[in-house]
C-alpha positions in Angstrom: 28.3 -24.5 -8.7 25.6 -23.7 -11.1 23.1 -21.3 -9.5 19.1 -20.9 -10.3 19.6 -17.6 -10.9 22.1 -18.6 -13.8 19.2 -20.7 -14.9 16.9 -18.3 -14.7 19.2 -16.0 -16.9 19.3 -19.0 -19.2 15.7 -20.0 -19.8 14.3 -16.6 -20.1 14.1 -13.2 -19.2 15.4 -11.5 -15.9 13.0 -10.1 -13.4 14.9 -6.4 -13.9 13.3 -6.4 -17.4 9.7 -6.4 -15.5 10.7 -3.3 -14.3 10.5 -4.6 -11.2 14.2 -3.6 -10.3 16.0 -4.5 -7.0 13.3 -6.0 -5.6 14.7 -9.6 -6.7 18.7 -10.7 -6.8 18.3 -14.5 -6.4 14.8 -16.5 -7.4 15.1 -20.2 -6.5 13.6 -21.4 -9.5 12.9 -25.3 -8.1 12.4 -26.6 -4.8 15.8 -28.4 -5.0 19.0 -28.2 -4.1 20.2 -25.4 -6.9 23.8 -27.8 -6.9 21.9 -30.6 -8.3 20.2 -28.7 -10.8 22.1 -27.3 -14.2 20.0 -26.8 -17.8 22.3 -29.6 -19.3 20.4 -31.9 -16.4 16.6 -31.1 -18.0 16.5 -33.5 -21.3 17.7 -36.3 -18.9 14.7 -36.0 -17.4 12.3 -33.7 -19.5 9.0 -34.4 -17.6 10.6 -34.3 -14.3 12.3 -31.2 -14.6 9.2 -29.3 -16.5 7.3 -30.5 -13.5 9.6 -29.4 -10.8 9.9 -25.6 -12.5 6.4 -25.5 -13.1 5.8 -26.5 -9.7 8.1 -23.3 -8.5 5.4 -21.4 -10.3 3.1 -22.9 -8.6 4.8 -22.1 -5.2 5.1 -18.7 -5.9 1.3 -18.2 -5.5 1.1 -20.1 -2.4 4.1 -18.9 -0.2 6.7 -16.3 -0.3 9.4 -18.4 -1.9 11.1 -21.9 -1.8 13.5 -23.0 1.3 11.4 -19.8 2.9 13.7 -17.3 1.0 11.6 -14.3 0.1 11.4 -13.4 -3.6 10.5 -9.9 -2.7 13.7 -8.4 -0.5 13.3 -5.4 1.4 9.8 -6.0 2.6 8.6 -8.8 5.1 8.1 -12.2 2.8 5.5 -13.4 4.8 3.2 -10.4 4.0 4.4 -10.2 0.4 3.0 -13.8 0.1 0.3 -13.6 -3.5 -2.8 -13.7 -1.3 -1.4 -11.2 1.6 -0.4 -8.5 -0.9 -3.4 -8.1 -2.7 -5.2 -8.4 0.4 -3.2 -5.4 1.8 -4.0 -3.2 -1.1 -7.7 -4.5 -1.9 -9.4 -5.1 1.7 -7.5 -2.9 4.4 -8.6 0.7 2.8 -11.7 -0.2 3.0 -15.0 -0.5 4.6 -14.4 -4.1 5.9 -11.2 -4.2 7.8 -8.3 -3.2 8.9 -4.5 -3.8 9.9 -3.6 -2.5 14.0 -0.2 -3.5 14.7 2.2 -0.4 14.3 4.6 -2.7 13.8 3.3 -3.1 10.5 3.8 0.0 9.6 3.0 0.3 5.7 -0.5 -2.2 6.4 -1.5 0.2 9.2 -1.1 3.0 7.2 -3.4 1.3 3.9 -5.6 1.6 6.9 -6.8 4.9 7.3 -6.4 5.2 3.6 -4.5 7.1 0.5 -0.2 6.4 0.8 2.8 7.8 -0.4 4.5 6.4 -3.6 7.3 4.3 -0.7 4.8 2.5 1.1 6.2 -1.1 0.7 3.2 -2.7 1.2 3.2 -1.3 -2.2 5.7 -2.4 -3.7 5.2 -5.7 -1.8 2.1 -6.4 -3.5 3.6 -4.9 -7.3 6.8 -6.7 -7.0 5.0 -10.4 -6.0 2.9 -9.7 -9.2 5.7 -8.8 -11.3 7.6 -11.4 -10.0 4.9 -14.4 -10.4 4.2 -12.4 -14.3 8.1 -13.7 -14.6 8.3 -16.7 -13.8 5.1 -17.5 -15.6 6.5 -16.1 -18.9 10.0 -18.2 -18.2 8.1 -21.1 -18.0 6.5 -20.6 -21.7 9.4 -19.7 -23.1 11.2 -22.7 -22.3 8.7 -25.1 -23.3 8.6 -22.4 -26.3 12.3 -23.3 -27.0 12.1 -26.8 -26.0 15.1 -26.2 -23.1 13.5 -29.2 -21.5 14.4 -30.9 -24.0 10.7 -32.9 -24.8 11.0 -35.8 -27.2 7.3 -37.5 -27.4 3.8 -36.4 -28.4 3.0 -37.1 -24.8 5.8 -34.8 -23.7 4.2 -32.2 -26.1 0.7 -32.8 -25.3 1.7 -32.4 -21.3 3.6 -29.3 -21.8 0.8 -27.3 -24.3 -1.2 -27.9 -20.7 1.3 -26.1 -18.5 2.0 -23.8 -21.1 -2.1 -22.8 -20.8 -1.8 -22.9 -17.0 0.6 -20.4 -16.8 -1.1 -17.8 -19.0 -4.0 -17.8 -16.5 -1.6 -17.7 -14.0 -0.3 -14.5 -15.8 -3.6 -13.2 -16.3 -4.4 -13.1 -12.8 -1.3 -11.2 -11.8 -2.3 -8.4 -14.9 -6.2 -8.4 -13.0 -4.5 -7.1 -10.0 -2.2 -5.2 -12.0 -4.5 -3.5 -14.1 -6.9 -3.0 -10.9 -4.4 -1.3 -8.6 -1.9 0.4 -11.0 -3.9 1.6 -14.3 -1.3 1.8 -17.5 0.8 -1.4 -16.4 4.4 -2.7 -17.6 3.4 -5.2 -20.3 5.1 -8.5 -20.7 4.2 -11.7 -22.1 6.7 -14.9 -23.5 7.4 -12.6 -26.3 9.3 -10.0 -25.0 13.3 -10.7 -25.8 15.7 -11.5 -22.6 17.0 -8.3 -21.4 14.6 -6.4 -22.9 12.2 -4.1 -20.5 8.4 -4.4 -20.6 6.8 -1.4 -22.5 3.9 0.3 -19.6 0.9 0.3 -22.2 -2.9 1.7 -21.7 -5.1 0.0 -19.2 -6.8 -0.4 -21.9 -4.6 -2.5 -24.0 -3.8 -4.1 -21.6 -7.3 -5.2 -21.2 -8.0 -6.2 -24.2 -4.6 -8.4 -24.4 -5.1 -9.8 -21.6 -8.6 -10.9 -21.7 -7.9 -12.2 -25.8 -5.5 -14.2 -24.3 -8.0 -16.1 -21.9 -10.9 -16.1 -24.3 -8.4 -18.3 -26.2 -7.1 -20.3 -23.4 -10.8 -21.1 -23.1 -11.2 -22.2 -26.6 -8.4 -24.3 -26.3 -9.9 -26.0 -23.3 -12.9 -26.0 -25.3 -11.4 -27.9 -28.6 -8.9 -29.9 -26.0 -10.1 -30.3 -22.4 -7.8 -30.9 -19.6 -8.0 -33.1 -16.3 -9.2 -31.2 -13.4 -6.3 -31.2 -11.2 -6.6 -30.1 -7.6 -4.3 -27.2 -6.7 -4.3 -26.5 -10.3 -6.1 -23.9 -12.7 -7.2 -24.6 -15.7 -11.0 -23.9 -17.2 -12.9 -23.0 -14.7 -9.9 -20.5 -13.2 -9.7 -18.8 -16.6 -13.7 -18.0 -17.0 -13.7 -16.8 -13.4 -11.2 -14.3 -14.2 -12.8 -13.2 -17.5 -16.1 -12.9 -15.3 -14.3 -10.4 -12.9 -12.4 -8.5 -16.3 -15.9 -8.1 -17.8 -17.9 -7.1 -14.8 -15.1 -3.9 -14.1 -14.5 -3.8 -18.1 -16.3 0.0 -17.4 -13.8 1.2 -15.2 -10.6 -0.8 -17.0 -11.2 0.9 -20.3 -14.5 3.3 -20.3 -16.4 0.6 -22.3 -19.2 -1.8 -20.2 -19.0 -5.7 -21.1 -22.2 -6.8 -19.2 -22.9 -9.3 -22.0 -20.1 -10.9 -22.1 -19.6 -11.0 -17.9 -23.3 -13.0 -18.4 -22.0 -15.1 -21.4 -18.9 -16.6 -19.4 -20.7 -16.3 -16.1 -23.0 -18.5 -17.2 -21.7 -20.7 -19.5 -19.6 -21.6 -16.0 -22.5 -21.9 -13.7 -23.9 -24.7 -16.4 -20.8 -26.6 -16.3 -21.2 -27.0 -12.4 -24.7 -27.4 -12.1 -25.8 -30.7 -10.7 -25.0 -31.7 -7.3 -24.6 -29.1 -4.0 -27.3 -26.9 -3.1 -30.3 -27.4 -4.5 -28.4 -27.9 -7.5 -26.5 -25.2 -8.0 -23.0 -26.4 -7.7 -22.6 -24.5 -4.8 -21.6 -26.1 -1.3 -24.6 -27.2 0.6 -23.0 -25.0 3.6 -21.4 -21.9 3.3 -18.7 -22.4 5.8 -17.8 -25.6 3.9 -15.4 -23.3 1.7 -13.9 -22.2 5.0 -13.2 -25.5 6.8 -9.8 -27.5 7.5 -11.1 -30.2 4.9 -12.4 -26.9 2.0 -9.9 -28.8 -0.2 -12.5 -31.7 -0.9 -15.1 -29.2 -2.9 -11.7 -27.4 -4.8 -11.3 -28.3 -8.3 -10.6 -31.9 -8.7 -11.9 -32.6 -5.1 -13.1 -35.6 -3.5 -16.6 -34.1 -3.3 -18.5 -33.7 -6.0 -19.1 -29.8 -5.6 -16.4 -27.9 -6.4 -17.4 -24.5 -5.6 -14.2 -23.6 -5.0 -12.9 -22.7 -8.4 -9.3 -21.3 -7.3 -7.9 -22.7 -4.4 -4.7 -21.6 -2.8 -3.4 -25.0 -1.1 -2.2 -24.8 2.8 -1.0 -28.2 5.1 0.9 -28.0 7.7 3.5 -28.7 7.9 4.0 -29.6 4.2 2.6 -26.5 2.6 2.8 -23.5 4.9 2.3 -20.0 4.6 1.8 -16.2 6.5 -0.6 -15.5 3.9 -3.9 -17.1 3.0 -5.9 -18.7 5.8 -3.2 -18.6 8.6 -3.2 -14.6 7.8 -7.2 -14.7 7.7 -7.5 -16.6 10.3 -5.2 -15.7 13.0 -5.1 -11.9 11.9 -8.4 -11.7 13.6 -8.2 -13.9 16.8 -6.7 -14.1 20.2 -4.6 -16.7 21.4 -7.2 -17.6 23.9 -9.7 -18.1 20.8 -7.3 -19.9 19.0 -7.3 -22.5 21.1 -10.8 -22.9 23.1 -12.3 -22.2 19.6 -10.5 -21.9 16.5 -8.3 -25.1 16.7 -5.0 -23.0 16.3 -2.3 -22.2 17.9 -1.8 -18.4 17.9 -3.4 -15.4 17.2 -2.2 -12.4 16.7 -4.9 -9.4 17.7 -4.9 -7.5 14.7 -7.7 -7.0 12.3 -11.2 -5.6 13.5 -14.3 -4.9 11.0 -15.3 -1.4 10.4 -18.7 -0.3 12.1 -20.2 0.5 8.9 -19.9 -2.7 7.1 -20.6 -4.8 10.5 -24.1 -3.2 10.4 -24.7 -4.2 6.8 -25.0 -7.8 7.9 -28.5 -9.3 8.7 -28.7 -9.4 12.4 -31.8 -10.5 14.5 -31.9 -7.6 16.5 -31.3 -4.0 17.3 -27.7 -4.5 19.2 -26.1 -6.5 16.2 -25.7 -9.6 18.4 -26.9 -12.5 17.1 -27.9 -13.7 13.1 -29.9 -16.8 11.3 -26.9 -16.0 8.6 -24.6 -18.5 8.5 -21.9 -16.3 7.1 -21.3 -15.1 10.4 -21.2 -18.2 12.8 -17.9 -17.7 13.7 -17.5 -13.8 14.0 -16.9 -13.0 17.5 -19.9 -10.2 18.2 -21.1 -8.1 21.6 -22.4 -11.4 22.6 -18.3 -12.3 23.3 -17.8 -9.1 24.9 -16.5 -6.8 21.7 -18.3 -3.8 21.1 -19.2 -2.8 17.4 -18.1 0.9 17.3 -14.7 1.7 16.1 -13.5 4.6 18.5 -9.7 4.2 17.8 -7.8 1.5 15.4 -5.5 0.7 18.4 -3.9 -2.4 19.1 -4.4 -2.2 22.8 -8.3 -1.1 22.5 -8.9 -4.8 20.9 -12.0 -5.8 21.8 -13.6 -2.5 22.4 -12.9 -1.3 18.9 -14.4 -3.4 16.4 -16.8 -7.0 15.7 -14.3 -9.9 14.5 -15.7 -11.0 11.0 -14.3 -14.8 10.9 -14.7 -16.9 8.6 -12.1 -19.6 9.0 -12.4 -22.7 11.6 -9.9 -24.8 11.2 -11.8 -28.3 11.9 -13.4 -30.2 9.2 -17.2 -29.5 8.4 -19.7 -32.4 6.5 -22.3 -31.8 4.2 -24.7 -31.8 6.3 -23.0 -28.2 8.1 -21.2 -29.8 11.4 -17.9 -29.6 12.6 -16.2 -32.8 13.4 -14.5 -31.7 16.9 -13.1 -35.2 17.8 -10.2 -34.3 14.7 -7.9 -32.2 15.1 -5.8 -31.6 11.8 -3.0 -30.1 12.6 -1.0 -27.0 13.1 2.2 -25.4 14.5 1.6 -24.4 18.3 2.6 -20.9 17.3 0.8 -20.2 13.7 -0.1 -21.7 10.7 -3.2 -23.5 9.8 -4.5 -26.4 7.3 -7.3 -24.6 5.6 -7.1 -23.9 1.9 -7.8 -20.4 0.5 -10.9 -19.5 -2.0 -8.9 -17.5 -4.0 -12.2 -17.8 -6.8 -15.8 -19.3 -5.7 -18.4 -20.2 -7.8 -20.7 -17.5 -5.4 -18.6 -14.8 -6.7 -20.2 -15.7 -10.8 -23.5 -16.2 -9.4 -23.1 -13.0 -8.2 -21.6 -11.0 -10.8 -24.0 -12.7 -13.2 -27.0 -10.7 -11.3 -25.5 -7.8 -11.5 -24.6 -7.6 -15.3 -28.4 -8.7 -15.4 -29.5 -6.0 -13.4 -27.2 -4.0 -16.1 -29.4 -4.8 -18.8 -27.6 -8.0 -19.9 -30.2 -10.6 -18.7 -33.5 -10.9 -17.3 -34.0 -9.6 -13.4 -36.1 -12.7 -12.9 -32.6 -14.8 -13.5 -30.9 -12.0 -11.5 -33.6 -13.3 -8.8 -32.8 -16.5 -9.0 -29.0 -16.3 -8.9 -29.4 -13.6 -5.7 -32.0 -16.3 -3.8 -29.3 -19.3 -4.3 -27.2 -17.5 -2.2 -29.3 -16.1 0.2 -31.4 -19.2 0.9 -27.7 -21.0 1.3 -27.0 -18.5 3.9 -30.1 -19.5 6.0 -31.7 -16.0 5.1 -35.4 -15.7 3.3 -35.9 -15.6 -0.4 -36.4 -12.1 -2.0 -38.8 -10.8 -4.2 -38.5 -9.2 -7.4 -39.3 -6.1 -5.4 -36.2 -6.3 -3.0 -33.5 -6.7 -5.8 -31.9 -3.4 -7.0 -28.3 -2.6 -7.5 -28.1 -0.9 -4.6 -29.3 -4.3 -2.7 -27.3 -6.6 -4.3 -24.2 -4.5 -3.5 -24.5 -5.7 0.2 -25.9 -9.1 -0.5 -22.2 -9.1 -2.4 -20.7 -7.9 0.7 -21.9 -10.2 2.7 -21.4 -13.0 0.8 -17.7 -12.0 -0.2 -16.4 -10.3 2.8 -12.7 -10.7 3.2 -12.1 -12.4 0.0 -10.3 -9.2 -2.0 -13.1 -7.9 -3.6 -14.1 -4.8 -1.7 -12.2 -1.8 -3.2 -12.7 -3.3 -6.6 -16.9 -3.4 -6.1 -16.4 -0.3 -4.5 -14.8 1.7 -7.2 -17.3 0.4 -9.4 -20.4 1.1 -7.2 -19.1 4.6 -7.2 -18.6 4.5 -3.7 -15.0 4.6 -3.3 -13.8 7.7 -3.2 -17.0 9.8 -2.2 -21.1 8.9 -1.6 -20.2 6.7 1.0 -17.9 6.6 3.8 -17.3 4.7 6.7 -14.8 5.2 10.5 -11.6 6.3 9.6 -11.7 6.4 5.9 -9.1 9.1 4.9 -7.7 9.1 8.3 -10.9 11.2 10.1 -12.6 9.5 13.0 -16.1 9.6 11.5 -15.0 9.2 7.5 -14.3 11.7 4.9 -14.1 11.5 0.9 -10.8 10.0 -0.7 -9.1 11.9 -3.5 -9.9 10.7 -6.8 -6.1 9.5 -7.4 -6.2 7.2 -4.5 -8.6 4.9 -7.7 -5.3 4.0 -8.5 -1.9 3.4 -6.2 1.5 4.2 -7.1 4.4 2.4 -8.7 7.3 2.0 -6.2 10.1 4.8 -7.2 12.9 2.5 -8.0 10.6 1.4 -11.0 9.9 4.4 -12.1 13.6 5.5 -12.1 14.9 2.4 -13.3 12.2 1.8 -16.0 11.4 5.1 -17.0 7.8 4.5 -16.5 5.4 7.3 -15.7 4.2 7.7 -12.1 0.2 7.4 -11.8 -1.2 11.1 -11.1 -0.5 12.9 -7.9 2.6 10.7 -6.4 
């Protein structure tokens, strides 16, 4: 019996040559039986099959591999899923949150800070990445080679699509690459089978990276695609230029304001229209966090699509540890979950940090209640949790930290109101049927401001940008007075809490490792400094010793 992982060997390059190692014996390439599927079966069907491998890709974003097999062994799949691991690495050091359980040992430990080189949370996150880079590039390369076997212009047409949806793809893996490990392995559908991927400058690996999306772009540009929902295509690829220009600084020495401003908003024109007052944005925040957020994703039934990048969940079609049932029941109880939350489980272990609770805008002194609509469904002193952080126990929860919710998993109209008579459903243990923002248009808006505020634009556009999504919120207009740098880095926080963008913003702030600090950071009650190294993290040691790369300083 033919096995995918022949195929894989067949229509491209193995994982091992990633320098991703062990981590991955046996990809499921399809979401079919692997005894139905041989590479003399594609040019029966060219389309069919190019769809069903490109849907595998597709998959590998969304859950933690086909027929629930895990592509990344020796950690838990469920928390190596493409949301979850970035999640561990960019949000649980950090001001915002963080992990409890002691079961989990390796996200506890991202908790209080810097790790060794074997924490495989990891080399959870780094192997998913390298992983999804792989299966990206083996989908080019056999479109490249024609393995499926396409016959008509049509065939053609539809494949040069996939083709540019995977190189986004890619290019998201190599954000998160280039963000959490510096001088990266390298490999794109060039690189021979068996071959292993040359670790390059951060640098280069910038610069390759974001020439291949400029020209994705121009290619959408001189050809446009259908907005598909689920899929990325335009809009995906400006977003992630925007986030590669607004940390260009810190990715190669060099700032890029401009050009974070010329893609930012050349993709705030494209959506302008409908949604609040115009902006393409949803006329209520918590819309993007609803069980029915899938309606304003690219190619939606509404006609805002703020969310640019959507990670599809439906249960019990499309489910997943990561995403919203992670961002959702991570935070809750199972009493919430159901008299609230319209779930089925929760699982008692993420609290926010003191710090970062307090940079909301309550009404009053005790932090209780708020005219922000980002935080209508935290859980506050008002439902008996107290604010202060005096341990990160499990069994203090509810004394130790605010719960900053965003999720509700009941569907939410324009107009801001949940519709409680539906249900949509869920398992009675876990899993939920909310989508994940993986990209919103609120994250540009923002950036925009702040390359403005750079000296890329005018601060009276930076205003306007700023007061879009402060008036959305419910919160008053500023003046030209109230916006500084320093300002807008909390407006971001507020705005983007939870959505893996904190120890990225805060390593450009300059705020990561020392001038600020927050409860437990580097594993001291009341905060202390991080070492510089901890900018970076550490490639697992099986890649170094099987790849030869060179460990990050300090590990």
């Amino acid at each position: 019996m033919k096995t995918i992982n022949k195929i894989l060997a067949f229509i491209g390059i193995g994982v091992m040559a990633l320098g991703t190692g062990s981590c991955v014996n046996d990809l499921d390439l399809m979401p079919s039986d692997p005894s139905q599927i041989t590479p003399g079966n594609f040019p029966d069907d060219p389309m069919g099959y190019m769809d069903r491998v490109l849907a595998d890709v597709y998959l590998s974003f969304a859950v933690h591999g086909p027929n629930n097999n895990s592509q990344v062994h020796d950690f838990d799949g469920g928390m190596s899923t493409f949301q979850r691991a970035i999640f561990n690495l960019e949000e649980l050091p950090t001001d915002e949150t963080c992990w409890l359980s002691t079961d989990d040992a390796p996200m506890n430990a991202l908790s209080f800070g810097p790790v060794s080189a074997e924490n495989r949370a990891v080399f959870g996150a780094y192997s998913r990445l390298m992983i999804n880079v792989a299966l990206c590039n083996d989908f080019i390369q056999s479109v490249n080679n024609n393995l499926f076997g396409l016959k008509t212009e049509e065939h053609y047409a539809e494949a040069e699509e996939c083709v540019r949806e995977c190189k986004i793809l890619r290019s998201a893996c190599y954000f998160y690459l280039i963000n959490f490990f510096g001088n990266v392995p390298y490999a794109d559908e060039h690189l021979g089978m068996g071959k292993v991927a040359p670790q390059i400058d951060r640098a280069d690996a910038f610069d390759r990276v974001t020439r291949t999306l400029e020209e994705v772009v121009e290619q959408y540009n001189t050809t446009p695609g259908k907005a598909r929902y689920g899929f990325v295509g335009k809009d995906v690829a400006q977003g992630l230029l925007v986030k590669f220009y607004l940390n260009a600084e810190v990715f190669t020495g060099t700032p890029r304001w401009a050009d974070c401003v010329r893609v930012a908003n050349d993709l705030i024109a494209a959506h302008k229209g409908p949604g609040f007052k115009g902006s393409g944005l949803a006329h209520h925040y918590l819309q993007n966090f609803a069980a029915n957020n899938n309606q304003l994703a690219i190619g939606g039934t509404n006609p805002v699509n703020e969310i640019l990048w959507v990670i599809p969940e439906e249960y019990p079609s499309l489910k997943s540890y990561g995403g919203s049932t992670v961002m959702l029941l991570g935070w809750i109880n199972p009493d919430m979950a159901t008299n609230y939350f319209n779930a089925g489980n929760g699982w008692r272990c993420m609290v926010a940090m003191e710090q970062f609770s307090r940079k909301m805008a309550w009404s009053d002194a005790e932090c209780t209640t708020s005219n922000d609509e980002r935080l209508a469904n935290w859980r506050t002193s008002k439902n008996g949790f107290a604010i202060e952080n005096p341990t990160l126990n499990q069994s203090d929860y509810e004394t130790n930290g605010y719960l900053a919710v965003k999720l509700r998993n009941y569907n939410m109209d324009d107009n801001g109101n949940y519709d409680l008579s539906f249900r949509p459903p869920f398992n009675k243990d876990d899993y939920v049927s909310c989508d994940w923002p993986m990209l919103r248009l609120s994250e540009i808006y923002l950036s925009a401001a702040e390359a403005m505020l750079h000296g890329a634009g005018s601060p009276v556009d930076a205003l306007a940008y700023v007061n879009l999504i402060r008036e959305r919120a419910g919160l008053d207009a500023w003046q030209q007075s109230d916006l500084s740098l320093e300002t807008l880095q909390d407006e971001r926080c507020r705005e983007l809490y939870t959505e893996c963008t904190r120890r990225t913003d805060l390593i450009r702030y300059g705020k990561w490792c020392t001038g600020y600090t927050w409860n437990w950071k580097n594993g001291v009650a009341s905060g202390a400094d991080y070492p510089e190294y901890f900018k970076l993290y550490a490639f697992p040691p099986e890649v170094v010793s099987q790849a030869g790369y060179k460990q990050n300083p300090n590990y």
